[in-house]
N, C-alpha and C positions, 0 to 999 in steps of 0.2 A: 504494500500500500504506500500510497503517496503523503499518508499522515506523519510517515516516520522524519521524511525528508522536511519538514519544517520545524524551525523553531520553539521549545518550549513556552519560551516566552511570545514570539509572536501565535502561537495554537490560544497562549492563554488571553492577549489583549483580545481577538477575536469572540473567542469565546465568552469575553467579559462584555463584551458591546453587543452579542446576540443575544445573552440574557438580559440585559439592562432593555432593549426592544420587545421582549416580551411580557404580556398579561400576568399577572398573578396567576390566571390559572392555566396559562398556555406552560409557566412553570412549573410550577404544581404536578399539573397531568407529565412533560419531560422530567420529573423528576422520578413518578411512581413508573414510569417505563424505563427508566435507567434501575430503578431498586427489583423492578421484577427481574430484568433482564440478571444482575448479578446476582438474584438467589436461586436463578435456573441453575447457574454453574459452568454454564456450557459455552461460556465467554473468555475467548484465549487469555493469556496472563497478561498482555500489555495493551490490550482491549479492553480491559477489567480494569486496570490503573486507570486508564482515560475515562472511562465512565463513571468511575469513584470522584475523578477528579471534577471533574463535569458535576457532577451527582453532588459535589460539594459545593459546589457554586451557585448551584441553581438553589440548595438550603439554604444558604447567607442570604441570596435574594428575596426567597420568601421571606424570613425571617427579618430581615430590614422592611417588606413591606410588611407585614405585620403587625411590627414596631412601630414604623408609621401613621397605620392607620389607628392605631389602639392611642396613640398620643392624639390625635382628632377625636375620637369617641368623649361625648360630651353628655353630660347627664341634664335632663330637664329637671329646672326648679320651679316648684309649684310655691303658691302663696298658702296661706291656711285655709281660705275657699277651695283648692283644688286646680286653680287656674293656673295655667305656667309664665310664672313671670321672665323667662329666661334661661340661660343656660350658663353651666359653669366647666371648667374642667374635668375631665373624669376623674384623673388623677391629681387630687388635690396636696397630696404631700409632698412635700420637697418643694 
């Protein structure tokens, strides 16, 4: 294969710019198909690095959006009639 003939480092800037171009769950979903694929087994050994590797990247991704979004998530304050007078932080500590 032609994977082998390019650089670690440029396989990974690549890599880093096609995940950053995709969905949360266009992630997601290339994530559980890399994790299925290496508990078949049946994936050569340096085939296996690169999808671990890969498989790693696309977790950091999710997990930054995640973190992301969970720092947006905003809780409705009500008044003591029940009416929502606005919103505050979710995370109101720190």
């Amino acid at each position: 294969m032609d994977e082998g003939t390019a650089s670690p480092a440029a396989a990974g800037q690549a890599s880093a710019h096609d995940i950053a171009g995709m969905s949360f769950e266009a992630a997601l979903a290339a994530l559980e198909q890399i994790v299925q694929a290496l508990e078949r087994g049946d994936v050569p050994l340096d085939q296996s690095i690169s999808l671990y590797e890969r498989g790693e990247a696309l977790r950091a991704a999710c997990q930054q959006r995640l973190d992301a979004a969970q720092a947006r998530i905003e809780r409705i304050v009500t008044a003591s009639d029940g009416r929502a007078t606005g919103t505050q932080p979710f995370d109101t500590e720190g």
